[in-house]
N, C-alpha and C positions, 0 to 999 in steps of 0.2 A: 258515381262513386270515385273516392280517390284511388289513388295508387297502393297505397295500403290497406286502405277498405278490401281492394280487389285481393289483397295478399292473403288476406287473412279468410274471406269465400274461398280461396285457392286451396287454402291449406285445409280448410276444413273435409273440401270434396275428396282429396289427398287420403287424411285420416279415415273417410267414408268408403276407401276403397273406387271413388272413381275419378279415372287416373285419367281419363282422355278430359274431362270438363275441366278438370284441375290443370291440366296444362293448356289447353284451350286459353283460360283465364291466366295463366302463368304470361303465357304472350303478350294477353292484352297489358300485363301488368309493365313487362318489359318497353311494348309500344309508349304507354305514357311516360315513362321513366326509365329511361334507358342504362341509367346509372344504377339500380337501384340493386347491390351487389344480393343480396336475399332471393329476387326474384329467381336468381339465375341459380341459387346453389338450392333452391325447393323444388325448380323445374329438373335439375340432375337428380335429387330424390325421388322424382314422381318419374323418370325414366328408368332408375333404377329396378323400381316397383312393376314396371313393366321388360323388364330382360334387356333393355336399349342402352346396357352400359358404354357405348363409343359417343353417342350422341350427350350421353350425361358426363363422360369426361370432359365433352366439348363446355357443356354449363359449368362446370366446377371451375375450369380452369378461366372461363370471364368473370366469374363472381371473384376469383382471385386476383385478379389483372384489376377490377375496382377497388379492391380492398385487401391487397396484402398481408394485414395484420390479424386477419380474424384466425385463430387455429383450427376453427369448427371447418371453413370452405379445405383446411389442410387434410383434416381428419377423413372428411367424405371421398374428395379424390387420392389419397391413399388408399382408402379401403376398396372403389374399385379398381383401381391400376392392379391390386394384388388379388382380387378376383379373376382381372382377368389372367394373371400367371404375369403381369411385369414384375416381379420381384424388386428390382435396383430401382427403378421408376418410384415405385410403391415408396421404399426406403428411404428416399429423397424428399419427397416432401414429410414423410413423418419426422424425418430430419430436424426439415422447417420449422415443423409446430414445437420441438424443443428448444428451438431457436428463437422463437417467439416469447418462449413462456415455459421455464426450464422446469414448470409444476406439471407440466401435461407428459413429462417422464411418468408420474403415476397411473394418472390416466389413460396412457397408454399400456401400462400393465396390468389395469384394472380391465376398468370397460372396453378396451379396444383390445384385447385380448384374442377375441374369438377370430381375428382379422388372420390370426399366425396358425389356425388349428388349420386350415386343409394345405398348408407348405407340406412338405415331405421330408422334415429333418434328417440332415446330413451326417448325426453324430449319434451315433447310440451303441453297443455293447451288446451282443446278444449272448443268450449263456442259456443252456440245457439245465433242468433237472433229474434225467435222466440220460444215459448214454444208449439204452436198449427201449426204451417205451416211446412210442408217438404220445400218448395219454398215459396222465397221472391220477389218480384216485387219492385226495388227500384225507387224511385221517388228522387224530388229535395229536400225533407221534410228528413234528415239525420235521420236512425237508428241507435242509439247511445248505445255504451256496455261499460265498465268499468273492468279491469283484473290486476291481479296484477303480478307485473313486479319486477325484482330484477335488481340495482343500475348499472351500466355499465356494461351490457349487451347486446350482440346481438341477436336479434330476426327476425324473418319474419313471413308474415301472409299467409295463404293457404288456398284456397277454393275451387270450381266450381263456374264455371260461364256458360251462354248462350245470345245471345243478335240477334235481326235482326239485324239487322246495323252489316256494312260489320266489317269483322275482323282488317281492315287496320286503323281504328276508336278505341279510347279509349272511351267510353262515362259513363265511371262510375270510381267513385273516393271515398278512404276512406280519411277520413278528422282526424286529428293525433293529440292528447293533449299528455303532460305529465303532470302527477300530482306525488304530494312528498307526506310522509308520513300521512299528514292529508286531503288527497285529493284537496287540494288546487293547481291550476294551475301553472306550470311552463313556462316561459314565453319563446316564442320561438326564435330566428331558434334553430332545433333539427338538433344533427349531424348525416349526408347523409339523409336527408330528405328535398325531396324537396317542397317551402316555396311559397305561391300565396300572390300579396298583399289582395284580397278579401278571399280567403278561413281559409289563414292559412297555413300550414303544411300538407301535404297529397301524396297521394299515388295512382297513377293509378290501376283500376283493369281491366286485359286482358283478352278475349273470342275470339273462333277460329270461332265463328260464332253460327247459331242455334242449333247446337249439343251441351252440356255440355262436357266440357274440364277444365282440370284443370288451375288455377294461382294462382301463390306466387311472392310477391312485394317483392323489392328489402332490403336487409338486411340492418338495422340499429338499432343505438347503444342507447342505453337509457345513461341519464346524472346520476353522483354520487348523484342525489338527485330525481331518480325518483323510485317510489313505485308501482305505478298505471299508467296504459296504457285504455288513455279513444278512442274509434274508431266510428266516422261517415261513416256510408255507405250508399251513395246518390249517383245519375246520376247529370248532371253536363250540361249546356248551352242547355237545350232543345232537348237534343239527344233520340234518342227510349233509351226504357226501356229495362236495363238490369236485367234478373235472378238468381238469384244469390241460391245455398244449404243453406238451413239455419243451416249448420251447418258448422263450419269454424278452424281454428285452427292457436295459436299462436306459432311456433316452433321456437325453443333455441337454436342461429347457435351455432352446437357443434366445427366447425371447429377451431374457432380463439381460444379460450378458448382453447380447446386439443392443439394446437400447441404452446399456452403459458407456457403450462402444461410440454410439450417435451421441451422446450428451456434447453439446460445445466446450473449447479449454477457454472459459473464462471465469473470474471471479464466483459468478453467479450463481453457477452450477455446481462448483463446489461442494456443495456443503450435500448435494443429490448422491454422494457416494458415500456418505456417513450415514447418510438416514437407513441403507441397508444394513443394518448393523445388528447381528446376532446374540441374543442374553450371552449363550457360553462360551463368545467371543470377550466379554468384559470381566476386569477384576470385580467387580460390583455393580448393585442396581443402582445407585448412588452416580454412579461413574456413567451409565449407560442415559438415565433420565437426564443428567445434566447436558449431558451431548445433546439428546433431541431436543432439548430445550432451547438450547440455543442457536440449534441449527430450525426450531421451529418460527424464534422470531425474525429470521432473514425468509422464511414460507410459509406465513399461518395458513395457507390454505391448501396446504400438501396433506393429504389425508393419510399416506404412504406413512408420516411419519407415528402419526397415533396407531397404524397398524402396528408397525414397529414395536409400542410400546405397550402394548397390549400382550402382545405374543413375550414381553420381559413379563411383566407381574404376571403372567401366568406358567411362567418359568419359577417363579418366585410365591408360585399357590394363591397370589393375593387376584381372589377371581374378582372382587367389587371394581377395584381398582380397573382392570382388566378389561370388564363388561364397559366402566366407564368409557375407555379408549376407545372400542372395538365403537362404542354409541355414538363418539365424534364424528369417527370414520364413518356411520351411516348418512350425519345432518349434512357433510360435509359431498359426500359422493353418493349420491341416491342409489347409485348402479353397485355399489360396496353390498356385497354379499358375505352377510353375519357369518362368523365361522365358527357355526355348534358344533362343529365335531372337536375342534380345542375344544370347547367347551366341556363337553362329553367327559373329558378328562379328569377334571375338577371335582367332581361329587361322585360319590357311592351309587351307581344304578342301580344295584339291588334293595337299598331301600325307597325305592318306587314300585311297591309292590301293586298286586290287586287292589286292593283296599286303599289307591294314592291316585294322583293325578298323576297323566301321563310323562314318559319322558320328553315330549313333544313339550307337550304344555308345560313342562316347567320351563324347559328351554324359552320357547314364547315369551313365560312371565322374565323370563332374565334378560331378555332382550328387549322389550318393550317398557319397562318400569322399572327406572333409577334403582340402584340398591340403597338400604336403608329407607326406605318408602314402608307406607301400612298397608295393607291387607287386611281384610275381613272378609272371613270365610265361615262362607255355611256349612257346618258338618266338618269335624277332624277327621285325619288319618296321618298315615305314615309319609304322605306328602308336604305334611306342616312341620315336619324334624328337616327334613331336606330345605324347603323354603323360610325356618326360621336363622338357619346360616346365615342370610342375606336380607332378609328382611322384617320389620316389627309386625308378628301375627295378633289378630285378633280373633279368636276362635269361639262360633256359638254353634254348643254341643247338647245333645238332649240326654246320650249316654255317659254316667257317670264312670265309664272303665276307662274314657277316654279322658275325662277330667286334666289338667295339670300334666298330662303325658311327658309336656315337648317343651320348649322355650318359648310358652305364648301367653297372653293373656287371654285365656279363657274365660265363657260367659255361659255358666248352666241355664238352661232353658228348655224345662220338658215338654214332653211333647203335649199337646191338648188334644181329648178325644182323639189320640192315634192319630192325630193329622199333622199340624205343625206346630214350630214353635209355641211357647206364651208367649203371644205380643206383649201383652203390657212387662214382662223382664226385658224382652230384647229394647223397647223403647228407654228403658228406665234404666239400664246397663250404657246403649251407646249415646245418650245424651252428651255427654263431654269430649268424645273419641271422634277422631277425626282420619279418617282411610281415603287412598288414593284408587284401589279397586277394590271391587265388589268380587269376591270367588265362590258363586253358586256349585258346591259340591254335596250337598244333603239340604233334607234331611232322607235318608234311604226312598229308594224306589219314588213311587206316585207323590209320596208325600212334598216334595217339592215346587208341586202346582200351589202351597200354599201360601209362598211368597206374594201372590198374586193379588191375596185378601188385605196386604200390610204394606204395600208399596209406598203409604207416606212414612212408615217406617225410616229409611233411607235417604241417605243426599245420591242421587242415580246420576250426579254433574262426573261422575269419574269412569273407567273404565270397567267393564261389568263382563266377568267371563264365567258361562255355564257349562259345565263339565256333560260328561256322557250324551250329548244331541243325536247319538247316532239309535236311543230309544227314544221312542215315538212323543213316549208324555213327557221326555226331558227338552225336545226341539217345540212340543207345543209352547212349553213355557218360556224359550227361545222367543219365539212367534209372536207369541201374547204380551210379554214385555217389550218387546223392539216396539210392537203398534203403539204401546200407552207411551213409551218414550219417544214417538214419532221418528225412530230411526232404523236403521238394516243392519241385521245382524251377519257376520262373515261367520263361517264354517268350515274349520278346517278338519280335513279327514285322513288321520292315519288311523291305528287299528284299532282308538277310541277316537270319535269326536267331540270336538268342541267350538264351542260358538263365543263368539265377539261383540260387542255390543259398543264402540263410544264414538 
């Protein structure tokens, strides 16, 4: 076997969890090829994987000595030098990899993220909401604090929490101002904070249950004119009452900041401290998209900056737009984690009633399939008002109350013998129509095993999503479809399921 033949059995045992054959073979790999800079920074992964991080710096650091240029061998021995607690060491070669390739600025605030969470930040604010209670009991009535904040910066808040209500439940929420130098209110949306039309601007706060556990909300950036950080902390739609330490803490993400700080002073980089650039920082979207524009053709492959511009149009309510950017950001950084909770903001929760698909699953369909795309869907509801926003519905209904409801074009098709559709309408309606997914949502109950009798009905070349799986004769039909299309259906489970099929 060659040298790479060998690498690649290497990596496989690796992958299979066994670490001693995997470097056994790492060896042999190095014997024939002693140059071969891979070898040596898969053998530091595979020591990793075993707690032998001195000996794996030792591999990092020869796979670096062959080859320089790669940011990936920077990236690995970074992350253990900061494991092991060398901080400055650590800092130094992520340095490097900016120096190399001033787009892995993103990447390191993306996916390499997790590298900075067990540091012990130096800068944080801590603030009581109460001067006589160790614990607070929050109600709907907001306790309200006041802190002062420095001008584009990012922060997040950290506390303890406890609650009965199950953990799978958010039921407690901080409610978010900004104010400018004379305490005077700054008007909202706040960038990466997400926006209610009734609350405002606000923030989930999470518990693992009735044990006290820690949470810290999700980082966000204060505008060039804010001063002061005013914070509501209340429970929210009549949920049990959550506990909260009364004693809490505002902490100063050091990450973005420090890696502003590492960027090199040349040309190049440049244009990496525009791409941070906040909606309610510009006179207009006009103004803001031409910047990243132009700062995207000196980086098309900065994902950073489509985030950027994603988080303006939906500054700007234009969620299509929005979703588009946010969809870059995924083709572009696999490790890019969709950000539904902006989302969240965008559309009316309450009508995703009973009678609709989840908020889950709408989410899914937003993030998975282009807007302005078709949809055909079995069975209406109050989830096709919400989903014709954004996309062209094709609606086959058996109930005439639902008829014409929504913005779709519907397809009456009653039921036969109580069971399913009339095929021959549904065939003879979608002959000309052409849909991108398929959304198994009726027809009520059992009656949906009837798809089963009509499957040349359909083109099944597109994305097929069957709602409620988590009932028994909803996932057979899950089951029995994925066999005759020769593929596996994914299941995803929040407090309805649903299944995937493409």
């Amino acid at each position: 076997m060659s040298a790479g033949q060998l690498l690649k059995q290497a990596n496989h045992l690796k992958r299979a969890g066994k670490l001693d054959e995997a470097i056994a073979l790492y060896h042999q790999v190095i014997e024939r090829n002693p140059h071969f800079a891979w070898a040596y920074s898969n053998l530091g992964d595979a020591l990793v994987k075993q707690g032998n991080l001195e000996p794996a710096v030792t591999e990092y650091h020869r796979a670096i000595e062959i080859n320089p240029n790669s940011p990936f061998f920077y990236i690995n021995l970074g992350r253990v030098l900061i494991q092991q607690g060398y901080w400055e060491r650590g800092i130094h070669y992520l340095r490097k990899i900016i120096q190399i390739n001033p787009i892995f600025l993103y990447e390191l605030n993306g996916k390499y993220k997790q590298l900075f969470n067990s540091l012990e930040r130096e800068e944080y604010c801590e603030f009581c909401l109460s001067d006589h209670e160790d614990l607070i009991e929050l109600t709907e009535q907001p306790r309200w604090v006041t802190l002062p904040t420095k001008p584009l910066t990012s922060y997040s808040i950290s506390g303890q929490s406890s609650s009965d209500q199950p953990p799978t439940h958010n039921q407690a929420l901080i409610q978010v101002e900004f104010l400018d130098k004379n305490q005077k209110l700054i008007p909202s949306p706040y960038s990466a904070i997400p926006n209610s039309k009734i609350l405002g601007p606000y923030f989930y706060i999470s518990t693992s249950g009735k044990n006290f556990s820690e949470f810290t909300t999700n980082v966000f950036n204060t505008s060039s004119e804010t001063y002061y950080l005013r914070l509501g902390f209340r429970t929210w739609n009549n949920k049990k009452p959550m506990i909260l330490g009364s004693r809490l803490k505002l902490v100063l993400d050091l990450l973005v900041s420090l890696l502003e700080k590492l960027t090199p002073n040349h040309n190049r980089a440049k244009p990496l401290s525009e791409v941070r650039v906040h909606s309610d920082d510009l006179k207009n979207v006009n103004e803001a998209v031409d910047l990243l524009t132009r700062v995207n053709s000196i980086l098309p492959n900065c994902y950073g900056i489509y985030d950027t511009l994603g988080d303006i149009w939906m500054g700007q309510q234009q969620l299509g737009k929005a979703i588009s950017a946010y969809g870059k950001c995924s083709l572009m950084n696999p490790n890019y984690s969709f950000p539904y909770e902006k989302l969240r903001q965008a559309y009316d929760v309450n009508n995703l009633n009973g009678w609709a698909i989840s908020e889950n699953l709408f989410l899914y369909i937003l993030e998975t399939l282009p807007v302005g795309s078709t949809i055909l869907e079995l069975g209406s509801g109050t989830g096709t008002l919400e989903l014709s926003k954004y996309y062209n519905m094709v609606s086959i209904e058996h109930d005439k109350e639902w008829l014409n409801k929504y913005d779709s074009h519907y397809i009456y098709a009653p039921l036969v013998n109580d069971l399913w559709y009339d095929g021959n309408v549904v065939r003879r309606e979608l002959r000309n129509i052409d849909y991108h997914l398929i959304l198994v949502d009726g027809p009520p109950q059992h009656r949906r095993k009837g798809v089963l009798s009509y499957l040349d009905l359909f083109n099944w070349n597109v994305q097929i999503i069957l709602d409620d799986v988590n009932r028994k004769y909803d996932m057979d039909v899950a089951i029995s479809l994925s066999k005759h299309l020769g593929k596996i259906p994914t299941v995803y489970r929040y407090d309805k399921y649903f299944a995937v099929i493409k």
